[in-house]
TORKOL-810293 format. One record per residue (C-alpha): x, y, z; residue in three letters. Coordinates in nm, 2 decimals, padded with zeros to 4 digits. Example, Ala and Ser with C-alpha at 12.3 -4.5 7.8 and 13.67 -1.06 7.14 Angstrom:
REM residues 2
[[01.23,-00.45,00.78],ALA]
[[01.37,-00.11,00.71],SER]
REM end
This chain:
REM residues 166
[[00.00,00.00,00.00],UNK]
[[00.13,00.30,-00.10],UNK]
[[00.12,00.65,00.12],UNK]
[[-00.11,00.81,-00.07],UNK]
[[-00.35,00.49,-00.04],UNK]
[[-00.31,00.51,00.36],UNK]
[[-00.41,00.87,00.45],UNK]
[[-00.71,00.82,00.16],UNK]
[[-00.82,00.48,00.36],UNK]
[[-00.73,00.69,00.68],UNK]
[[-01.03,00.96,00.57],UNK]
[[-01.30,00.69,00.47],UNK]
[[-01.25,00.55,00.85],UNK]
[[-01.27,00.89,01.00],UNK]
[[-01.58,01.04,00.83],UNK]
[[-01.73,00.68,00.90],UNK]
[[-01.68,00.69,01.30],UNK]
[[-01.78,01.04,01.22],UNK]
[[-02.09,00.93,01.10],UNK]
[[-02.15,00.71,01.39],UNK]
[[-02.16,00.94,01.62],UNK]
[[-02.42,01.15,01.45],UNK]
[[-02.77,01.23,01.59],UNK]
[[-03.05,01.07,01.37],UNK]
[[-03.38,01.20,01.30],UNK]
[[-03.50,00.86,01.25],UNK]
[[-03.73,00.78,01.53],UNK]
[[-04.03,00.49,01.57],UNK]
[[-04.32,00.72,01.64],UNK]
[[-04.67,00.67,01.48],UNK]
[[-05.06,00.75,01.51],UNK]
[[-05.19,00.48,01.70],UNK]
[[-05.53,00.60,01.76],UNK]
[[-05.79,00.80,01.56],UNK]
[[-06.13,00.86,01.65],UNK]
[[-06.35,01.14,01.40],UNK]
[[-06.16,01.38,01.24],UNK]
[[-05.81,01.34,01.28],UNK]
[[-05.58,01.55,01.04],UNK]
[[-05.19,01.58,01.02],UNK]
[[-04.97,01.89,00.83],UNK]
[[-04.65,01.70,00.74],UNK]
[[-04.38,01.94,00.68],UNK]
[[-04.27,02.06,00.29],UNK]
[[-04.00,01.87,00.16],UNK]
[[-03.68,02.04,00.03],UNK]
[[-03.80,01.97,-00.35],UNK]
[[-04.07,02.19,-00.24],UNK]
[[-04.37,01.98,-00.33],UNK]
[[-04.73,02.09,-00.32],UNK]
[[-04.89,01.85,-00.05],UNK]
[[-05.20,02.01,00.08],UNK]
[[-05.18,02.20,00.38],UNK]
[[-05.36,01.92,00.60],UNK]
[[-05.51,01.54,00.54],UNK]
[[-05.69,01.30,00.73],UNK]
[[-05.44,01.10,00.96],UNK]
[[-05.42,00.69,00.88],UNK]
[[-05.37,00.44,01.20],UNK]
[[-05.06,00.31,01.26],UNK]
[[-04.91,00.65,01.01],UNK]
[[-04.56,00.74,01.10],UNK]
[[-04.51,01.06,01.28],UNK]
[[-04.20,01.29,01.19],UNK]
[[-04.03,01.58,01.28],UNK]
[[-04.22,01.89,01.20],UNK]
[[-04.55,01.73,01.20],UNK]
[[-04.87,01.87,01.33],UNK]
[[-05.10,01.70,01.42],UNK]
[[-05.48,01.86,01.52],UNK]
[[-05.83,01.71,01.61],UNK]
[[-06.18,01.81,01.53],UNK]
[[-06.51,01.85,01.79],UNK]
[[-06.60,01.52,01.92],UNK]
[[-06.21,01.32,01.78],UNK]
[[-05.98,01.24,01.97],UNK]
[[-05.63,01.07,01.89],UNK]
[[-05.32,00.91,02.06],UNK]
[[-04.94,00.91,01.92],UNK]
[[-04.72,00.69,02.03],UNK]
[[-04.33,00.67,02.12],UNK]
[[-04.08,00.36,02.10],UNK]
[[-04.15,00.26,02.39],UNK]
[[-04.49,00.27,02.47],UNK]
[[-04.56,00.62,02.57],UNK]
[[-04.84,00.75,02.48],UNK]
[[-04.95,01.13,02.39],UNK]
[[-05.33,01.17,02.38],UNK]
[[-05.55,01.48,02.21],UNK]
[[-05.94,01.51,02.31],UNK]
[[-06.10,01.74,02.10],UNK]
[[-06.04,02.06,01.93],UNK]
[[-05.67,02.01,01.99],UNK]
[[-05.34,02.07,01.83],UNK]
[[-04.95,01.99,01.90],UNK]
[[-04.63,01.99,01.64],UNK]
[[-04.33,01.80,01.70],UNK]
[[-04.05,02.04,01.64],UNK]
[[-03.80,01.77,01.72],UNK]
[[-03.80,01.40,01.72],UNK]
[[-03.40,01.27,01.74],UNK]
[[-03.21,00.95,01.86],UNK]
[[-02.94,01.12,01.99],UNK]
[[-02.57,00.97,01.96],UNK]
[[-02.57,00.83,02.31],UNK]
[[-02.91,00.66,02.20],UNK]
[[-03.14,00.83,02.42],UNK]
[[-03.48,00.96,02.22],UNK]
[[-03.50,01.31,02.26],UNK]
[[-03.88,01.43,02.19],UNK]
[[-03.99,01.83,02.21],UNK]
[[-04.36,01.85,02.13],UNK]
[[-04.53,02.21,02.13],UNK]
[[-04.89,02.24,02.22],UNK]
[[-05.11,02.50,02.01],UNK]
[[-05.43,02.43,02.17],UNK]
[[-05.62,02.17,02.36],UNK]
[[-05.61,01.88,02.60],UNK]
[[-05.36,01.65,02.63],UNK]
[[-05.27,01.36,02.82],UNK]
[[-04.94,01.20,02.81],UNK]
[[-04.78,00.88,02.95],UNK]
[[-04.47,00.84,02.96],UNK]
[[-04.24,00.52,03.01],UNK]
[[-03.89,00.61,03.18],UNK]
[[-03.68,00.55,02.85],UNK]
[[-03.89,00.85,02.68],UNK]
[[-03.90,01.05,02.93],UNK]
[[-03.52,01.12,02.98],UNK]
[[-03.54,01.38,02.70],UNK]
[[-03.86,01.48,02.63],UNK]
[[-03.99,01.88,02.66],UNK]
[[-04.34,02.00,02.62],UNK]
[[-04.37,02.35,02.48],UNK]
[[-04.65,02.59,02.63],UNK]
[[-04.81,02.84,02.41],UNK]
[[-04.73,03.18,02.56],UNK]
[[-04.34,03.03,02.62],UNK]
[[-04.33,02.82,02.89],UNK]
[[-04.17,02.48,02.89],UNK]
[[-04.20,02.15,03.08],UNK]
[[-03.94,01.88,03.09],UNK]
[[-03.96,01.59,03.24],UNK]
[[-03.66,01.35,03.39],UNK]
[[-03.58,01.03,03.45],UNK]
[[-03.90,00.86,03.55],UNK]
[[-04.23,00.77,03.39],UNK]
[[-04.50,01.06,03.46],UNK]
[[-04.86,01.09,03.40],UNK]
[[-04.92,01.46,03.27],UNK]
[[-05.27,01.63,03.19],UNK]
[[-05.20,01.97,03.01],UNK]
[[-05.45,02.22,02.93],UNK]
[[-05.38,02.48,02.67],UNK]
[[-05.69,02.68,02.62],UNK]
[[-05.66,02.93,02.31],UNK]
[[-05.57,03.29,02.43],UNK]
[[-05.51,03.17,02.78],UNK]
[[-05.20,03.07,03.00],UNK]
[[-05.17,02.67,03.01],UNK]
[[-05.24,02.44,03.27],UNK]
[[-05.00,02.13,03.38],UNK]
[[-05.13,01.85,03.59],UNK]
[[-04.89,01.58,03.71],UNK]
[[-05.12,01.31,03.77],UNK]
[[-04.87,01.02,03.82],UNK]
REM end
């Protein structure tokens, strides 16, 4: 092997441990309930295409980061996380997920901001270690370690309300 061949094989196993050490926005999180009207906004893709601005949510569809999800009067609907958390809307609610990442050290780190509505979310200890609820009006919850039982009510126009039930 010559030197040039052993700083260019030198590169290829840098960038790769590199690579391996990257965050991933690839995460396991879907619609796993849908009662009424159910609709999700998924976010434009960079070629820019013309999706319509909200569709009727699908069971077991795959949430991603940058997704909205809202319900109608009377629907209600439940997302859920890797590992079996669950994140409930009654109706005439609506969250986004402004972040959905595995991080490097493989813990799942989940923001989720609340528009409007009633929520209930369970959360197991593994989905919990990273995971931040944003108020409207600009207040944030995080959880820690632990699974906790959370009822949030974010009425439009009016500060929000956090329960910890469990």
């Amino acid at each position: 092997m010559t030197g040039s061949n052993r700083v260019s094989l030198a590169g290829v196993v840098a960038a790769v441990d590199v690579c391996a050490w990257a965050d991933s926005h690839i995460r396991i999180v879907a619609v796993s309930f849908v009662e009424h009207g159910v609709e999700v906004h998924r976010p434009l893709s960079s070629a820019g295409d013309a999706a319509p601005r909200w569709s009727p949510a699908a069971l077991n569809q795959p949430v991603v980061e940058g997704e909205s999800i809202r319900t109608d009067l009377n629907a209600r609907a439940e997302v859920e996380l890797e590992c079996g958390s669950a994140l409930r809307l009654t109706s005439n609610s609506e969250l986004s997920f402004p972040r959905l990442i595995l991080r490097d050290d493989g813990i799942r780190g989940t923001t989720v901001q609340l528009d409007s509505g009633e929520f209930y979310f369970t959360l197991q200890d593994s989905d919990s270690r990273d995971f931040h609820v944003l108020l409207p009006g600009g207040g944030e919850v995080s959880t820690g370690d632990g699974g906790v039982k959370l009822r949030l009510d974010a009425p439009a126009g009016q500060p929000a309300v956090v329960e910890v039930l469990d």
